[in-house]
C-alpha positions, 0 to 999 in steps of 0.5 A: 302228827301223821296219825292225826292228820291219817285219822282225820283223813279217814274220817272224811273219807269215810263222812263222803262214803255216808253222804254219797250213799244217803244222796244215792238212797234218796235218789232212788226213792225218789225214782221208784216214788210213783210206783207206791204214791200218786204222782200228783201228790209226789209233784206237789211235794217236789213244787213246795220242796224246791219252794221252801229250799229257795226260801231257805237261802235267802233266810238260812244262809243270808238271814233274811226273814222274808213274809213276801215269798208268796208273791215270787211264787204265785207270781211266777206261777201267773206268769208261766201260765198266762206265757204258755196258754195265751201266748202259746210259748212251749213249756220251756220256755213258759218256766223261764218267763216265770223265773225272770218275771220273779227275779224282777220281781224280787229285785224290785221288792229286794231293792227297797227290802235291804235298805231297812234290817229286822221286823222292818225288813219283814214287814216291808216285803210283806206290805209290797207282796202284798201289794202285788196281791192286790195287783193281780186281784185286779189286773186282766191277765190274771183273770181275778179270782177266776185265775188262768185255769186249763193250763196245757202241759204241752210236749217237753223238747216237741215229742214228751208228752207231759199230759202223762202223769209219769212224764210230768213227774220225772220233769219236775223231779229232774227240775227240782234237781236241778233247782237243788243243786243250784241252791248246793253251788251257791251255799257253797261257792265263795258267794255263799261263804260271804252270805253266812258271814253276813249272817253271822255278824254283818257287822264286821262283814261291812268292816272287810269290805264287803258291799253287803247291801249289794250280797243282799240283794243278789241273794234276794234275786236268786232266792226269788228266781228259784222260788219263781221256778217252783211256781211255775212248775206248781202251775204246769202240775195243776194246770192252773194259777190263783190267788191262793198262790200269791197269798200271805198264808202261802208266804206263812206256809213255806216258814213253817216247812222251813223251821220244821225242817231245819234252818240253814240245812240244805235237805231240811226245808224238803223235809219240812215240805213233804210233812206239811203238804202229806198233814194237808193231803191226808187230813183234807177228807178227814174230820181234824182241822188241818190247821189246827193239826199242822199248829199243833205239829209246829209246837210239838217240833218247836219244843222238842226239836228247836232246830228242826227235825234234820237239824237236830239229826246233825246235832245228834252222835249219829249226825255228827259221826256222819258228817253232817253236823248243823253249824247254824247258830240260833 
């Protein structure tokens, strides 16, 4: 018995050891990352990256598949722009406008959302994102299909220069950080644990006690909120908000980085992400379709690696000898 409980110890002990290099690791990458890549490229993939880990709580660990994600994101992304530019707001306080103009926006779409299950609650977030679309086709502020462009990135604290492009990418890796470690906290917290339940069988969640319409809507809000701050970063990096933000192809976009990187993982959606926006980068000055290259990507994976690419990794020997074993049920 003592043996076992010691072997079990050891293990992790030895399981932490690997997660915290593997986490030391991608942090330095993600330091030294401007040094070989150009900053802008590396700023969209972290803007998509926080985008598709905010999308994953909501439908990873709650089980919700939403197709109106692309409103919080573009939304936020009009909110933050029209603060900052028209009403002169500091940058901090411009993303903060953005984040609560896409948590209201998520508890009223949320609100009507839960009330149904499935495809109907697909597609009713998709009917009222897409509503939204139509509202910020004609409302004054967005300016159409002009959008609100020259953005200005201002000074961070009054003295940080964000029109520097190194500046910019070390604020946004530090939001997208932040952004990570929140998402970490809730899967993890009490909170977290009730969701996976829903997930796994709401069913018998409702049988103890729990208000799972309530749960659903707080995490319909939060992966709204966190959405909202990857749009308003998005907009501060190109220093402009679209249409093409709140379209339903961007709402598509971040379930296909999602279920390419791995559903129900914490890093698999940044995977997803940084594969999706490099096809596009680099296949955008080149003969290939980028759609049809991406589709294609998407089968291959799909039936190859059916839980993604880091899910998969989990799955494997290696995976589970570290410690990261994907427990996500499909």
């Amino acid at each position: 018995m003592t043996l076992t409980l010691e072997l079990q110890k050891q293990k992790e002990r030895s399981t932490v050891v690997a997660q915290t290099v593997f986490l030391g690791l991608g942090l330095a990458l993600l330091l030294l990352a401007p040094l070989f890549f150009y900053p802008v490229f590396l700023m969209k993939i972290l803007c998509f990256a926080l985008f598709a880990c905010a999308f994953n709580l909501l439908l990873g660990y709650t089980g919700l598949l939403s197709f109106g994600h692309a409103a919080f994101f573009g939304g936020a992304a009009y909110f933050t722009a029209h603060a900052i530019k028209e009403w002169g707001l500091p940058v901090e306080l411009g993303l903060l406008v953005g984040v609560a103009g896409a948590a209201l926006l998520g508890a009223v779409i949320g609100f009507f959302a839960i009330r149904r299950q499935g495809i109907y609650f697909a597609m009713i977030t998709l009917a009222l994102a897409q509503m939204f679309y139509f509202f910020c086709l004609q409302a004054e502020f967005t300016h159409g299909e002009d959008g609100i462009q020259s953005v200005p990135r201002g000074h961070l604290f009054g003295f940080i220069d964000l029109s520097q492009s190194s500046n910019m990418y070390y604020f946004v890796l530090a939001v997208f950080i932040v952004g990570i470690a929140v998402i970490w906290r809730i899967i993890n917290s009490p909170f977290g644990m009730i969701l996976k339940s829903i997930r796994e069988n709401e069913t018998r969640a409702i049988s103890l006690g729990y208000s799972v319409r309530n749960y659903k809507l707080a995490a319909f809000v939060m992966s709204a909120a966190l959405t909202g701050l990857a749009g308003g970063l998005k907009a501060l990096v190109f220093q402009f908000a679209t249409l093409t933000d709140v379209g339903w192809q961007m709402s598509g976009e971040v379930i296909l980085m999602t279920l390419l990187g791995g559903i129900g993982t914490l890093i698999g959606p940044l995977f997803g992400a940084a594969l999706v926006v490099t096809l596009q980068n680099y296949l955008a000055t080149s003969e290939f379709p980028v759609t049809i290259v991406t589709g294609v990507v998407f089968m291959v994976c799909v039936l190859l690696f059916r839980r993604g690419i880091v899910g998969e990794f989990y799955n494997s020997r290696l995976g589970r000898r570290l410690g990261f074993e994907h427990r996500h049920k499909h």
